[in-house]
Structure formats: C-alpha cells, structure tokens
BABA-74528 format. One line per 10 residues: number of its first residue (from 1); their letters; for each residue x, y, z of C-alpha. Coordinates in nm, 4 decimals. Each point is the difference from the previous one (the first is absolute). Layout:
residues N
NUM	a	X:Y:Z; ... $
This chain:
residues 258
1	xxxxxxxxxx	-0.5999:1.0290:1.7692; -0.1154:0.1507:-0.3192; -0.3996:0.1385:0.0329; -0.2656:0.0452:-0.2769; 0.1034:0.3828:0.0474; 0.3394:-0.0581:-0.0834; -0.1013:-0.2151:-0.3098; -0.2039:0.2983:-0.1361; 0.2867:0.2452:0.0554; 0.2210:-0.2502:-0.1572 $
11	xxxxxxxxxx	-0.2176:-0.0295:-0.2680; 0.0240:0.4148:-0.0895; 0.3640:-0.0077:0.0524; 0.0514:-0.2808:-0.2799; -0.2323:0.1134:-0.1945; -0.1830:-0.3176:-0.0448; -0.2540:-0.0619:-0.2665; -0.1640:-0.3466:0.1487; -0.0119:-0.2181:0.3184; -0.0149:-0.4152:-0.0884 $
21	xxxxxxxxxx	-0.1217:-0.1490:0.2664; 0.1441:-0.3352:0.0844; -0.0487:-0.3627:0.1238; 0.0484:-0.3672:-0.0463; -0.2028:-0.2463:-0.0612; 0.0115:-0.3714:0.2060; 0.2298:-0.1021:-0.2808; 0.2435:0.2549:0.0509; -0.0637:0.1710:-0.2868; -0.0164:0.3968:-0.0099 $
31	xxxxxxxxxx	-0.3219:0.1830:-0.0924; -0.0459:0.3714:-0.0453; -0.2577:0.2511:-0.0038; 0.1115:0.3536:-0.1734; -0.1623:0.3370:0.0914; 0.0266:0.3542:-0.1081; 0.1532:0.1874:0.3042; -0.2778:0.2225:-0.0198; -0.1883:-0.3130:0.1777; 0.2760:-0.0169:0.2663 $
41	xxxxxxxxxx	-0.1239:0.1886:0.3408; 0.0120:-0.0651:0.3406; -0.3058:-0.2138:0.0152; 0.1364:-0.2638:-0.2073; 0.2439:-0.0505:0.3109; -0.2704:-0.0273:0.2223; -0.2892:-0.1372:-0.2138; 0.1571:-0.2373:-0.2327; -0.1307:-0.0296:-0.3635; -0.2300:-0.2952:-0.1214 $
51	xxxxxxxxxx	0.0923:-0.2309:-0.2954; -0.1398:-0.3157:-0.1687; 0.1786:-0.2976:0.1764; -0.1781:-0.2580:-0.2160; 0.2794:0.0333:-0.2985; 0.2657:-0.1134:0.2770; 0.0751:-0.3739:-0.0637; -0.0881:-0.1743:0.3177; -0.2227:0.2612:0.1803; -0.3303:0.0902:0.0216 $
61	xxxxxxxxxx	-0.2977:-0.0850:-0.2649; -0.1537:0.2677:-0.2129; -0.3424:0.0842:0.2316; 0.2612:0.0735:0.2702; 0.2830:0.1437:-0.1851; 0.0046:0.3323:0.2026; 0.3152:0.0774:0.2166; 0.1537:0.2802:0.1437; 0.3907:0.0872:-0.0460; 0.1970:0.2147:0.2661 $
71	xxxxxxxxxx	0.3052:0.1716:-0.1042; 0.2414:0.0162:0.2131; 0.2037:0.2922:0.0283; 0.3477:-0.1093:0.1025; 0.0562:-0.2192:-0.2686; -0.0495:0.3229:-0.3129; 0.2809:-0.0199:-0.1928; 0.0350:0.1662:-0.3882; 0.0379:-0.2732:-0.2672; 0.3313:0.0422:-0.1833 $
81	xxxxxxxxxx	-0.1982:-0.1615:-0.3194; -0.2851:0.1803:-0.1183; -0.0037:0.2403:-0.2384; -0.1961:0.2307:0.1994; 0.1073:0.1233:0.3394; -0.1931:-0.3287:0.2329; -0.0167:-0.0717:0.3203; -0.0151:-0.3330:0.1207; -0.2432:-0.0612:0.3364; 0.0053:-0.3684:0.1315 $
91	xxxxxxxxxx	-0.3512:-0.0916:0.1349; -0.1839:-0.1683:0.2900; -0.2952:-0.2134:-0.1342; -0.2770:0.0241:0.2360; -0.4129:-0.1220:0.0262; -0.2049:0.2952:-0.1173; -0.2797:-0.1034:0.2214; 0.2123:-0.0140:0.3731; 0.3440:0.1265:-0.1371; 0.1857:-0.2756:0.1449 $
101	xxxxxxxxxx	0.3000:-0.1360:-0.2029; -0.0963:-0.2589:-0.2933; 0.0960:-0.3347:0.0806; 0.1251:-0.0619:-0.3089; 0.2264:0.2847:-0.0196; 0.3922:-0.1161:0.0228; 0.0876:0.3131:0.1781; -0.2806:-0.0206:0.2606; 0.1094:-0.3598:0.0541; 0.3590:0.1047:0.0303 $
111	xxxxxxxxxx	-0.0954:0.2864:0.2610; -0.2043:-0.2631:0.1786; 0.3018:-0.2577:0.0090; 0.2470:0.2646:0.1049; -0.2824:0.0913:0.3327; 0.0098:-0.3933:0.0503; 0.3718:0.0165:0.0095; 0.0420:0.2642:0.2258; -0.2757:-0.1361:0.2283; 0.1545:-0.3668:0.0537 $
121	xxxxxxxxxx	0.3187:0.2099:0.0350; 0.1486:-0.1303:-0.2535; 0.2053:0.3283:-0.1400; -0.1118:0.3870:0.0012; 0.1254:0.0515:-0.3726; -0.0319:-0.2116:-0.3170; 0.1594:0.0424:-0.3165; -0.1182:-0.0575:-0.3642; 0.1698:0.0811:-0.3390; -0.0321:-0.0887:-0.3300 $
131	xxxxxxxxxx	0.2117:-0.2416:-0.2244; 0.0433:0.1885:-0.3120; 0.0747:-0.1306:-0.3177; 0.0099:0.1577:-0.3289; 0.1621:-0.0797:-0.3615; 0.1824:0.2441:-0.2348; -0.0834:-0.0489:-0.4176; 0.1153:0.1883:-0.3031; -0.3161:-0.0500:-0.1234; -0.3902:-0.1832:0.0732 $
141	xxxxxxxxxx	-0.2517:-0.0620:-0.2169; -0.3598:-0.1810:0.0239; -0.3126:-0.0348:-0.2210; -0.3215:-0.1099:0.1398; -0.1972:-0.0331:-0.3284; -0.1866:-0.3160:-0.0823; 0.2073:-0.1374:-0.2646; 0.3623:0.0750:0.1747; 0.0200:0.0377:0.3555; 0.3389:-0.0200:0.1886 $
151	xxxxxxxxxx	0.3008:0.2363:0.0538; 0.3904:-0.0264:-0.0539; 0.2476:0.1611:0.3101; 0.3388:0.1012:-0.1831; 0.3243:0.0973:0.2027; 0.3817:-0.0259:-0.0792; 0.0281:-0.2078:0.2712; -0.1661:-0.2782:-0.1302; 0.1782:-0.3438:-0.1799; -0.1691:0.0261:-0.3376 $
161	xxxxxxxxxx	0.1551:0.3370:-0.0864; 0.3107:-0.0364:-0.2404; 0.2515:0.2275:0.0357; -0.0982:0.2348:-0.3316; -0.3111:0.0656:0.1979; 0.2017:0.1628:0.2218; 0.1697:0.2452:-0.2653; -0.1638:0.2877:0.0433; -0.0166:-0.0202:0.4207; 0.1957:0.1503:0.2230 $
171	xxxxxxxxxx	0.2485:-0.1403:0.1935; -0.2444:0.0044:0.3406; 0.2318:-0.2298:0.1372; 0.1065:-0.3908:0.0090; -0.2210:-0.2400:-0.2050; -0.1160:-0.2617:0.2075; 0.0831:-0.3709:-0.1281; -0.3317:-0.2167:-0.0630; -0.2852:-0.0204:0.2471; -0.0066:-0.0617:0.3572 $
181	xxxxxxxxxx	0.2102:0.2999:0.0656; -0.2611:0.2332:0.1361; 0.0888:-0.0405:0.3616; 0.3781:-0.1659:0.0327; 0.1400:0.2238:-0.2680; -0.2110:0.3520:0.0462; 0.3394:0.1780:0.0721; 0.0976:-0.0599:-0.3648; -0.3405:0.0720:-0.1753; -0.0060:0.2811:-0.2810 $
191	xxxxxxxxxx	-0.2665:0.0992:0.3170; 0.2394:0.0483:0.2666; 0.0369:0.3729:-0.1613; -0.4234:0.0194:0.0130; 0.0502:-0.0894:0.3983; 0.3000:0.1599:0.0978; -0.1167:0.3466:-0.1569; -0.3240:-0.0888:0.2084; 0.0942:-0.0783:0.3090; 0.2628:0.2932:0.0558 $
201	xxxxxxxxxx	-0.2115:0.2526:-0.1735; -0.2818:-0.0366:0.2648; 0.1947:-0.0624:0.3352; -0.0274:0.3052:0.2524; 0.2254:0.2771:-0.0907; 0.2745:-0.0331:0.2771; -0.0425:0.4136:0.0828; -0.3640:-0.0062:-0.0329; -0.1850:-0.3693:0.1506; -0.3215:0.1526:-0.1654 $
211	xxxxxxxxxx	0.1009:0.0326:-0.3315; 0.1589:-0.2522:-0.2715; 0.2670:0.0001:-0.1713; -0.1503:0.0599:-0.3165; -0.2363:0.3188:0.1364; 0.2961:0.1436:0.1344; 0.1989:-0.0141:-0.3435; -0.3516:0.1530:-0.1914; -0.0118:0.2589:0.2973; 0.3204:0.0847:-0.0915 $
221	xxxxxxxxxx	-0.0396:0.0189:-0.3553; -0.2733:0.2251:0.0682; 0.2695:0.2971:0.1284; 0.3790:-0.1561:-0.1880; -0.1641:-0.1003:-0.3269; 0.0179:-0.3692:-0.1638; 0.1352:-0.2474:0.2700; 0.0755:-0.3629:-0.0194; 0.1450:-0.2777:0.2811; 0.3263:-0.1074:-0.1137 $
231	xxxxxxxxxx	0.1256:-0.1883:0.3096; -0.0945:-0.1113:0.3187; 0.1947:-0.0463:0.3111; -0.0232:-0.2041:0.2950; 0.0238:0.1173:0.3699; -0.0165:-0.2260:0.3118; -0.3060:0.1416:0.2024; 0.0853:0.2083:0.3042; 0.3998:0.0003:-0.0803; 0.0071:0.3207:-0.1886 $
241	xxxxxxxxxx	0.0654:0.0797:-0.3468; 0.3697:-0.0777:0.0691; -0.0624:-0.3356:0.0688; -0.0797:-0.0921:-0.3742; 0.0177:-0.3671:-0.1278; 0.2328:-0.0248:-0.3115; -0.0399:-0.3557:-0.0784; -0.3181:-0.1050:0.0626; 0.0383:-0.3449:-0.1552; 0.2472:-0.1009:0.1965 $
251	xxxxxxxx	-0.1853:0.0814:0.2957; -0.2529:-0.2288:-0.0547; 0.2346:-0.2850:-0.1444; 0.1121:0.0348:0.3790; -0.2970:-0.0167:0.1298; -0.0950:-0.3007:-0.2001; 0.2899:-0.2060:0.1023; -0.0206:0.0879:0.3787 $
C-alpha cells in the first residue's frame, strides 16, 4: 500500500510539475483543486488542506464553508492528459473542526456502507466501476454569445452526409447505413479502425504484463529506429505460442451456435 513517502519519491522520479487534488461532489460530479508540487509535503498526508465548501452545490452555506481535504496516497496516479507532467490524488472530505468524514461526501458514505456490509456479514469485498461512454467527431463547434448560442457535432458517420462529403476522407473503414447503427452495427463503423487500433495497442505486452503494447513498440524505436505494428496474433493463454488460433472467427461462430 502506497505511503505519502512513496508519493513524494514518485513525484521526483516523474518529474511532476503539479498535484490536483480530487473529489466528488453528492452529484457525482468531479471537482479538483491544483497545486504547485512545491506545496506537496508530508504534512498534507497527515494534515489535510482547507478549502471553501460553500461553492459545492448541495453542501455547506458560505459562514461555514471551511473543510478539510485528505489525500490519500494509494490512489496517486499521473494524468495521461495534461500538458504538464500531473498527478492526480483522490481525496477524503473531512470536518475541519473534529476531522471526522463529511456526511455529504459520496466516498465517506461509500466507506461507511462498505463497514455496514461487512458488519451484517453481508460480503468482505465490494466492487464498483464506471460505465463509460464517450463519442468520436470530425469536428465540434459552439458559440455562447448573446445573439447565437448553440453548437453543430459533424462526423462521417452521420445520415445527412452525401457521399461527395466524403471525397477527400479516407477509407477508415465501412460507412454505416442511416442511424440507429451505433450499437448493432459497431463492427462495421468507419470507427471499428479508431477501436481496434485502441484496444490492441494498450493490452499488456504478452513478454512484459507491465508494459503495453504500444510502450513496448516506442521502447523499441528508441534502440531499432522508426517502428510501427503491422499485425497482431492471437495465442490461447497458458497453451504456448504453438498453440496459436488461425481462424478466430470461426471459433466464435462455434461458440455461438453451441
């Protein structure tokens, strides 16, 4: 279990330039606080650092809008995102004045369900993940001034395009026929190159569980020169490299009909 001294000597070793500090609000919604690392010590572990509450929808009025946030260590992680090297701490939310958890905090309430649970012995582990959804465009625009406020989402994929819209784009892969397509027909999207590319590109390298795919290849390229993925193979877990799967669509056509 990570400590507040291995943040800080993770912190050197990345080289990172600030810490956001993390939590949710009772909506679910994330909030962040950003400091320079040169704010980042020990003592914020142990201390906590005070911020107004009162902005938070659904917590505490403005003449009692002081609260404390605790880091906590184990969940540091560096934000693939930023610009600038960040690391992301997720954050306990606790009264400034007894440092007990808020009670409007969702991840004090969810440590306080999970005690229940393992009190009425109901289960020793529980499990929570997010559902997440995202959408690809060729291009988004908005305006937000007071005469013209609105925004227009553009993508190949969509019905109104004609096909000399589509001239000058390459051929990413099947065009997807009218709406309602998103889910049933995914396999033949013009994004099913966007996913696969994705998906294999970030899987565990099979030599190296630690590192992906695609930081193996720029690894690599680092000591052969330019490299790029060309093909990927398929091997059965635990058979060996000789037992490789040739027809992998078949296989599952099997499966399906058993």
């Amino acid at each position: 279990m990570a400590t507040a001294a291995d943040v800080l000597k993770m912190i050197q070793e990345k080289e990172v330039k600030f810490v956001d500090l993390r939590f949710t609000d009772p909506r679910g919604k994330w909030q962040h606080v950003t400091f320079d690392i040169g704010m980042i010590d020990e003592e914020i572990f142990a201390e906590g650092t005070m911020f107004d509450g009162s902005s938070i929808a659904g917590w505490k009025a403005i003449n009692e809008s002081d609260m404390c946030l605790m880091p906590d260590p184990v969940t540091a992680t560096i934000d693939p995102f930023f610009a600038e090297t960040t690391m992301v701490i997720t954050c306990d939310v606790l009264e400034p004045t007894t440092g007990e958890p808020y009670n409007r905090d969702p991840r004090g309430i969810a440590k306080k369900a999970m005690a229940h649970m393992k009190s009425q012995g109901v289960g020793d582990t529980c499990f929570f993940g997010p559902e997440a959804e995202f959408f690809v465009f060729d291009d988004v625009r908005f305006k937000s001034d007071p005469y013209n406020t609105g925004f227009v989402l553009d993508s190949i994929e969509l019905p109104p395009h004609r096909e000399d819209d589509l001239a000058d784009v390459p051929p990413a892969g099947v065009k997807m026929a009218g709406p309602n397509g998103d889910h049933a027909k995914i396999v033949e999207s013009g994004l099913k190159t966007y996913y696969k590319e994705v998906c294999l590109l970030e899987q565990p390298f099979v030599k190296d569980p630690d590192m992906t795919v695609a930081k193996y290849v720029e690894e690599s390229a680092k000591q052969l020169g330019a490299m790029e993925v060309v093909k990927f193979v398929r091997f059965e877990k635990g058979e060996g490299i000789e037992k490789k799967q040739e027809d992998f669509a078949a296989e599952v056509a099997k499966a399906l009909q058993g």
